[in-house]
N, C-alpha and C positions, 0 to 999 in steps of 0.2 A: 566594523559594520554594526548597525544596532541589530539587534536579536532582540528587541522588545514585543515583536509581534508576531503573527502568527503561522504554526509550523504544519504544511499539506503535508503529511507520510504520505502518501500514493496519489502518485496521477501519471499521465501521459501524455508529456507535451511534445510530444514527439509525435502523436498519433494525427494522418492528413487532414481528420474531420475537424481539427480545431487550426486549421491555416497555419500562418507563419508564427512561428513562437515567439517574437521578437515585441509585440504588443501584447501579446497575453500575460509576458513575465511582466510589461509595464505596469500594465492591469494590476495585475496578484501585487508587487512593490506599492504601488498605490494606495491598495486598500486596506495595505497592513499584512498582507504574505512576507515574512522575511527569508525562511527559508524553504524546499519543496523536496520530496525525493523523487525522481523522474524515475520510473519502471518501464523495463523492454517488454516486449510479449515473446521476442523469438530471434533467431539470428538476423533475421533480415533488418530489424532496428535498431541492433545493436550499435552501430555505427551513428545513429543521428542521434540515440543517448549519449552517447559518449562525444558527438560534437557540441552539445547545449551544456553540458558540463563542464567542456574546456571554456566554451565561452562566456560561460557566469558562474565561474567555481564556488565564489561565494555566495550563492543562491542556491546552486544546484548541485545535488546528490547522486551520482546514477546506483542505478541497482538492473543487472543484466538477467534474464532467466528466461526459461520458456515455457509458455502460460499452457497452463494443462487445452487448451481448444486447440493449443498449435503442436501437442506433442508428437506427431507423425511429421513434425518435419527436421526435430530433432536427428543429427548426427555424431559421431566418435571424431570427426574435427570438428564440427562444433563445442562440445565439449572443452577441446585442447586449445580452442578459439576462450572461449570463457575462462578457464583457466589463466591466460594469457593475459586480458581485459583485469583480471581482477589482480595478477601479480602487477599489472602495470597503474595500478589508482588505487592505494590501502585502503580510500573510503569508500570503494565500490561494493555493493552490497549485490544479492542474490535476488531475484526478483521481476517479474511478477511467475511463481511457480505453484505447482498446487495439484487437487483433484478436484472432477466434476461428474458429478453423477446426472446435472439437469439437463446435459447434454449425453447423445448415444453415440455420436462419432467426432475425432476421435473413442474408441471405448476405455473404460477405465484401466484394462490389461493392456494398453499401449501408453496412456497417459503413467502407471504406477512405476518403472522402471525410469521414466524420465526425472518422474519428481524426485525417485531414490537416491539419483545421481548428483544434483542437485544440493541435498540434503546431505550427502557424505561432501562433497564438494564443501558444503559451506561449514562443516564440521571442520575439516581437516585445515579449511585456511583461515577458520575462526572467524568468519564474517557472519551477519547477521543474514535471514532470510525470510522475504515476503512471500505468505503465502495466501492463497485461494483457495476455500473450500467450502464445496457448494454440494447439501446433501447429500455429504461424502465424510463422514465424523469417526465412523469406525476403521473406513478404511484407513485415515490418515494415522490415526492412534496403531494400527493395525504396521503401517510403514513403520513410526517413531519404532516402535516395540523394535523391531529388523534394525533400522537405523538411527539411531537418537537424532534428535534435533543437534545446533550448534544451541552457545549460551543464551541468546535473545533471537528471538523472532518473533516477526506482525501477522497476524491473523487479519490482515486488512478487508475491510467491511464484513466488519463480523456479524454473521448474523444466526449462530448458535444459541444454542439454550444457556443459561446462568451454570446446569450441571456440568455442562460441556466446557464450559470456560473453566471449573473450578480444577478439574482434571489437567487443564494443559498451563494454568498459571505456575503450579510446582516447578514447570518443565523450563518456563523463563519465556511466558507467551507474552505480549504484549496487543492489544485488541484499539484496532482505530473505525472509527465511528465517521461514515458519511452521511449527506444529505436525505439521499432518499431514505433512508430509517427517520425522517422526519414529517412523510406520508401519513395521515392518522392509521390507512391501512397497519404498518408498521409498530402501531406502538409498543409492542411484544416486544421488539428490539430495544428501544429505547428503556423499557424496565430493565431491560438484562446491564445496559451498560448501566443505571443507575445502582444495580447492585456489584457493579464491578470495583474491585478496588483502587483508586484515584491516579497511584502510581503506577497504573499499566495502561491507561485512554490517551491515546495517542486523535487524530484529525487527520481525516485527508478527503479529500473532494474527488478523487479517482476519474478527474474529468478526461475524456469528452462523457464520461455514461453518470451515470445515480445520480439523475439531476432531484435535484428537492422540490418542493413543493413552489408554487409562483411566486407564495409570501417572502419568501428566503431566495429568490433569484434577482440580484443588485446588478446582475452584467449578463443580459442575454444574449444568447447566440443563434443561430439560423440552425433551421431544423432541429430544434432539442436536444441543441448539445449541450452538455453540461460546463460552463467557464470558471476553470481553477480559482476568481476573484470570487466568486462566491461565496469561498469558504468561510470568511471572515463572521458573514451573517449565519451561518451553518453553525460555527461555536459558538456565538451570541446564542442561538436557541439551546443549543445542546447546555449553556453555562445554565439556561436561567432553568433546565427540564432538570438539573442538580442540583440548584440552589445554591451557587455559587457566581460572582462577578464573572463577566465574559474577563476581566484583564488577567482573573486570578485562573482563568481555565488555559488563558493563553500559556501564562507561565508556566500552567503545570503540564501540559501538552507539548511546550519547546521542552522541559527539562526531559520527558518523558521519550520523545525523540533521539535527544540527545544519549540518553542512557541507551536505549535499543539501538540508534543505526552507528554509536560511538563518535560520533566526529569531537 
């Protein structure tokens, strides 16, 4: 398969507000997506990641986990359920998991024991883990400290300080960069990844949400949802906000993939 073009780390093709998956991968193939990592939010999707995976291996990546907004529905089969998931596909990654502080329910002292488990989980089978972390910077360092991370992990849409990044890069962070930090609102983000260093910017369009701004929406969807084919134009700006060819961002973004989710 070519691997010349370019690598989504996060999205949810799986999620009902973007219809049938079967035209959207056509889309993303089209416009130059070669390959994507699909993220669960929770047990109940786990099953339709893991069916888009079996049916575009070469495309698609799953990664199972449960997204700190759904951590009360988290279970101890669940659990043995992921467990399970992840002994049965070596490239199955951890993911979407995390802490949120912009939300009050779940609250953090339900969310923080989910993510712990999680995070020993992805230590212990050496898989990589996507995480969320939204106004929540201490406590997450606060977890690491209890439980280390595994070797590589995505801070997906990052949108920390340059301080914050500098702290968790030692630890084998890897930071991807979507649309909407394309916002002018946003441009705070956008310096942080300029001063991030080039082997850790990873892309991902986290579609159906962080849709970008109109100029960079090449494939619209109903109701504002954000369409994974986007991305393509998403690293064209993010290349040229670094000063570099969108071809030579692609490369460095697939290699940078490749290194964090191991395939």
């Amino acid at each position: 398969m070519d691997m010349s073009g370019w690598t989504d780390a996060h999205n949810h093709l799986q999620d009902q507000r973007l219809g049938d998956a079967v035209p959207l991968i056509a889309a993303m193939k089209a416009s130059g997506v070669t390959r994507c990592v699909v993220n669960a939010t929770c047990q109940d999707d786990w099953s339709a990641v893991a069916n888009l995976a079996v049916r575009d291996p070469d495309f698609i990546l799953p990664a199972y986990g449960i997204h700190p907004w759904k951590a009360h529905t988290a279970t101890a089969e669940g659990f043995e359920k992921l467990r399970e998931l992840l002994r049965n596909d070596p490239r199955a990654s951890i993911g979407e998991c995390g802490l949120d502080r912009w939300i009050t329910n779940p609250p953090l002292e339900v969310q923080r024991p989910v993510f712990l488990e999680q995070v020993r989980l992805a230590r212990e089978m050496a898989r990589p883990i996507t995480i969320h972390c939204l106004k929540a910077w201490e406590p997450l360092f606060g977890c690491f400290a209890e439980s280390p991370p595994p070797g590589r992990f995505l801070l997906h849409s990052f949108g920390g300080s340059i301080e914050t990044a500098r702290r968790l890069l030692p630890m084998g962070a890897y930071f991807s960069f979507s649309g909407y930090f394309l916002h002018a609102r946003k441009s705070a983000t956008l310096e942080v990844f300029r001063a991030l260093p080039l082997d850790r910017i990873l892309l991902e369009s986290d579609a159906p949400d962080m849709l970008p701004p109109p100029e960079f929406i090449t494939h619209p969807l109903p109701g504002d949802h954000h369409h994974p084919a986007n991305l393509p134009a998403v690293g064209a700006a993010l290349a040229t906000a670094l000063g570099i060819p969108a071809a030579k961002l692609a490369d460095i973004t697939r290699q940078n993939a490749r290194e964090c989710f191991g395939w």
